[in-house]
N, C-alpha and C positions, 0 to 999 in steps of 0.2 A: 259477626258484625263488630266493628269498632274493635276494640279495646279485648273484647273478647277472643277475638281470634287471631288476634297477637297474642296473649297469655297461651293460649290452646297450641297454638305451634313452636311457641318458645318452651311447652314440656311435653308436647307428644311429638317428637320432631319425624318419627316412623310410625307405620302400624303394622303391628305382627297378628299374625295367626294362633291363636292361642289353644289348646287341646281342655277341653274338660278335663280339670280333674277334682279329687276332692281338698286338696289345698286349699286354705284362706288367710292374708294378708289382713291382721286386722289393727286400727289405726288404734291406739291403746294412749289416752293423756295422763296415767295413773288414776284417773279419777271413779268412781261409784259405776258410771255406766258403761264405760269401757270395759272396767274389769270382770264386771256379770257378763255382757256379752261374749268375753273368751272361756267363759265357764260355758254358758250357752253352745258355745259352737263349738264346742271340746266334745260334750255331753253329747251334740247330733252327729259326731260321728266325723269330723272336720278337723285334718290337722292342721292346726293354728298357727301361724307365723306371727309375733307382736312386732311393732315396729310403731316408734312414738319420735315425731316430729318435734326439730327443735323450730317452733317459731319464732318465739318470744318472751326471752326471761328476765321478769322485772327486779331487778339489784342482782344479777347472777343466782340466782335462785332457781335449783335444779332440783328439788326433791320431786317431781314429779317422775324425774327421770329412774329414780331408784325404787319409787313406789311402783312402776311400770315393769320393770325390770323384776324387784322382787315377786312380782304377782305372778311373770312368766317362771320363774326357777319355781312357785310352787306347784304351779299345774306341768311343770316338765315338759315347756314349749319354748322356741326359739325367742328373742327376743335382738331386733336390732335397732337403732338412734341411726336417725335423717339429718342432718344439719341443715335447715330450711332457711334459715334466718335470714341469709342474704335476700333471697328469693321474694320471703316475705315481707321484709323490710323497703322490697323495689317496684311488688305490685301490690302490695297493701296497704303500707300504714305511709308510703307518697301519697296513694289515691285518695286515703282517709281524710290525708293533710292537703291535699291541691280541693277537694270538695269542700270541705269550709272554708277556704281561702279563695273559691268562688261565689259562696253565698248558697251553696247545694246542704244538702244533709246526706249523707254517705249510708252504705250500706253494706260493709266491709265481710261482715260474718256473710252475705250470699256471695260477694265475690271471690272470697274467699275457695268456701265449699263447692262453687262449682268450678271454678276455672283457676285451684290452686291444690287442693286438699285430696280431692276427690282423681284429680287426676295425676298426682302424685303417686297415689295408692297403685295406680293403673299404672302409672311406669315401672315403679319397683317390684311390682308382680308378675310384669313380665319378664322384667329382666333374672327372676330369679324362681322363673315358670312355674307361678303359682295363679292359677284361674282365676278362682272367687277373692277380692278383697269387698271389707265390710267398715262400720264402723258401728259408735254406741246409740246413733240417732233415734231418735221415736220414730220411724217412721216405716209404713207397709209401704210392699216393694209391687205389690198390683199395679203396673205403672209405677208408680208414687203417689201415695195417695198416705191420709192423715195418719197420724199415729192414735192406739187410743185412750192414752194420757192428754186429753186434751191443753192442762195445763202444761205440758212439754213439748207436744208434738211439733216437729220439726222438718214439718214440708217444705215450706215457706219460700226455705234455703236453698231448696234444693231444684228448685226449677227449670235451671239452664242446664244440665247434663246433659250431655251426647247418649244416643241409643249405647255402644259401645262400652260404656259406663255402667249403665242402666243393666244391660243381659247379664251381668258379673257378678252384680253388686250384693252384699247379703246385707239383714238389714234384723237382726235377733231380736231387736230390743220394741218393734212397733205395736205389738199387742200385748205389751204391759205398762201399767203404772209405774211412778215412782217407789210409792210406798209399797211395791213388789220385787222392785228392783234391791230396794233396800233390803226387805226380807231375805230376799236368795241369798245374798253376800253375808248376811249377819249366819243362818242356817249352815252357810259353810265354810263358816268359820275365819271368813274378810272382813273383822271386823273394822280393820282402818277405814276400806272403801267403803263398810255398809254404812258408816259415819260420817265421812267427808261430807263438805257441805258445797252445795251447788255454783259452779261458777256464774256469775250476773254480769250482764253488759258485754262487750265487745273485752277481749280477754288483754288487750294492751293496754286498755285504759276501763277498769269494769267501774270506777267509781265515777270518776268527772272527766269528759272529754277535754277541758276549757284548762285542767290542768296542766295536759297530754301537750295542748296546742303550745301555752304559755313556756313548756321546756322546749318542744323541737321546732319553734319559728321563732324567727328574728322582732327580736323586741318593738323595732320599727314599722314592721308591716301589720302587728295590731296596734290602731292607738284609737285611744277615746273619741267619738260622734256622737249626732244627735236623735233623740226619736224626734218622730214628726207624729200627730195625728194624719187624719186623713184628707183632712183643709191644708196639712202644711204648715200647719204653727208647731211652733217648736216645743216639744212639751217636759224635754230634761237633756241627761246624758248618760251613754252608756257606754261599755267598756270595751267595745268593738264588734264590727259587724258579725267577725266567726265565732262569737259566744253566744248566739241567738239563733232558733231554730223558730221556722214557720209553726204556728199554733201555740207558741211557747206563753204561760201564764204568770208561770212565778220565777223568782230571783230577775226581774227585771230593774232593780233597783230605784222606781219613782212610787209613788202612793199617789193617787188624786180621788180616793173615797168610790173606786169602782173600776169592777175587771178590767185590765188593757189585755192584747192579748199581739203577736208579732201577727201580721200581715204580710208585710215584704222587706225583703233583704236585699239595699241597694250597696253594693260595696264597690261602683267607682264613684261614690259618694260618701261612703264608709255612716250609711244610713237605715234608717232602720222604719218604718212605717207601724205604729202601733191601731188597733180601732178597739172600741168599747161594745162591741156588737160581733159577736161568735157568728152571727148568721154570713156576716159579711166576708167569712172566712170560709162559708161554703161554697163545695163547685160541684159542676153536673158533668165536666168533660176532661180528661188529659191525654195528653199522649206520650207514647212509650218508645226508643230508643233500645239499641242493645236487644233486641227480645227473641227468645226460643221458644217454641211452640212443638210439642210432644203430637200434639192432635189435631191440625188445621180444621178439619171439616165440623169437629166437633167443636171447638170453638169460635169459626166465622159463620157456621151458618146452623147455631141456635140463638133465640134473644131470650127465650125465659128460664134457662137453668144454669148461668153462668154467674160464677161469684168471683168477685175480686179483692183479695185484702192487700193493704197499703202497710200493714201492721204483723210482726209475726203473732200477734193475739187479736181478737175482737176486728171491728169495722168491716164485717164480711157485710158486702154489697153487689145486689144484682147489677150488672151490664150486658152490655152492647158492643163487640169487639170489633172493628174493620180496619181491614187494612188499608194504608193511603198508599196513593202513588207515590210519593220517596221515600217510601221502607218503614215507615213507621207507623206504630199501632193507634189508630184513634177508640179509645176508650168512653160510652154514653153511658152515665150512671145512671140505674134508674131511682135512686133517690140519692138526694147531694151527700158529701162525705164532706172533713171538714181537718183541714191543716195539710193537703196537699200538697210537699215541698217537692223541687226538684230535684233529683238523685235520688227520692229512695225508690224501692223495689217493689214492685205491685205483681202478685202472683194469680193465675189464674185457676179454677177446680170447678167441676161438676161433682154434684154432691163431694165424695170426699178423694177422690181422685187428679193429682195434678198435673194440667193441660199445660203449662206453660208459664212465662212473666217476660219481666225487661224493667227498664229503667224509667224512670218518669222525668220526661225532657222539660215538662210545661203543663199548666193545667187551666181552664176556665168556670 
């Protein structure tokens, strides 16, 4: 659907036949969990191909690529570099940048992983007839279902795969901890990885998005407006509609002695709607765009064991899933959730198994 399956045929343009074997492709960023993982799948018996995507290096900054690289010379496995970055830079960090410059909040790391990363892995494994590719995720592969590093696990992301994907995929790293992961690499003697420290945020911009926007958009199309309360009086000014996100609290720059909080993002008014009341920020319904679904049956026709998170941590919420007649998913919370914007990604699971997600078009 959409968007999606333009990315999907613009990098899976055949599909082959692929033979079981015990070869694996594994996606390797030089970092802590990548590098356990190809220890891991060394140790079951899995000859490993590394191969580390160039997506995006901030000031030409490549040591990740020698950290990758060295890791493969120590365990005496191949190791190849992807040049992505065009790739990346056309269906990612545009999309990043057309989403706040509609007034959406983006969700780049799912679009990413399923209809970039993931299937990257899939082409050059076949082209170089290698079955199994993997990567460092938290996550079990029953289905796809949670990792159980809860503070890591990385379902979330991964919801839109194709079956085809899915049969291949190895996944080493979903029943462990961090603080296990760290262990194994310090025990065998990786000290750099058992040390690195965790990447945070979206990896082109892990600190401030608002920074990211201010280099790669023309100076003219952010420029300062107004907040409004919810009466429409005006009640300061702010630095542009794509530096504010729905539910957002702080760095709002006015004080009037009690919470404001963003409500809506009008940007052909380049406006901003603030309220004093979080309740008013609740909603009980949205619907979803874009969406893959692993399990129809078991997702449209149960009501009490279906959870939806809007968040890769917390806000897990009971729903209600049906499908409309123009394709899209109407989602009935059963109790309200709260900063609902449009464009991010809402995933679906029974207990800890992932059914499915899509995009959030609109919410009530």
């Amino acid at each position: 659907k959409g968007w999606s399956t333009a990315v999907l045929l613009f990098l899976c343009p055949y599909v082959k036949y692929m033979q079981e074997n015990n070869k694996v492709l594994l996606g390797m960023s030089g970092g802590t969990d990548s590098s356990v993982a190809a220890l891991l799948l060394q140790d079951a018996g899995y000859e490993v191909t590394g191969v580390t995507f160039r997506f995006y290096e901030k000031g030409n900054n490549t040591e990740y690529l020698d950290d990758a690289r060295e890791l493969c010379e120590r365990l005496h496995i191949s190791h190849i570099t992807y040049d992505a970055r065009n790739e990346f830079r056309e269906r990612i960090i545009s999309y990043f940048i057309n989403e706040y410059m509609t007034g959406r909040t983006p969700v780049p790391c799912t679009l990413c992983n399923n209809y970039l990363k993931w299937p990257l892995l899939k082409k050059l494994a076949d082209e170089k007839g290698i079955y199994h590719f993997a990567t460092g995720h938290y996550v079990q592969k029953r289905n796809i279902t949670t990792g159980t590093d809860a503070d890591k696990d990385q379902s979330f992301f991964l919801w839109g795969l194709p079956q085809d994907i899915l049969q291949r995929m190895l996944l080493p790293m979903g029943k462990l901890t961090k603080n296990k992961v760290r262990e194994i690499a310090a025990e065998r003697g990786f000290l750099k990885a058992a040390h690195k420290r965790d990447s945070l945020g979206v990896c082109f911009c892990p600190m401030d998005y608002r920074s990211f926007l201010k280099e790669h958009v023309k100076k003219e199309l952010i420029m300062p407006g107004n907040f409004y309360d919810e009466s429409g009086n005006c009640l300061g000014k702010h630095e542009g509609y794509p530096f504010y996100t729905i539910g957002q609290r702080r760095g709002l720059g006015i004080y009037l002695n009690k919470a404001l909080f963003v409500k809506q993002i009008i940007p052909q008014t380049n406006s901003i709607i603030l309220s004093d009341q979080l309740c008013s920020l609740r909603q009980t319904e949205m619907y979803l765009t874009d969406w893959h679904v692993t399990n129809p049956s078991a997702l449209f026709e149960t009501t009490d064991e279906i959870i939806v998170k809007i968040r890769y941590r917390k806000q897990a919420n009971r729903c209600t899933v049906i499908p409309t007649p123009d394709g899209q998913l109407h989602i009935k919370l059963h109790e309200p959730l709260t900063s609902i914007a449009a464009g991010q990604a809402a995933a679906f699971y029974r207990d800890d198994v992932v059914l499915g997600g899509g995009i959030i078009c609109s919410s009530l």
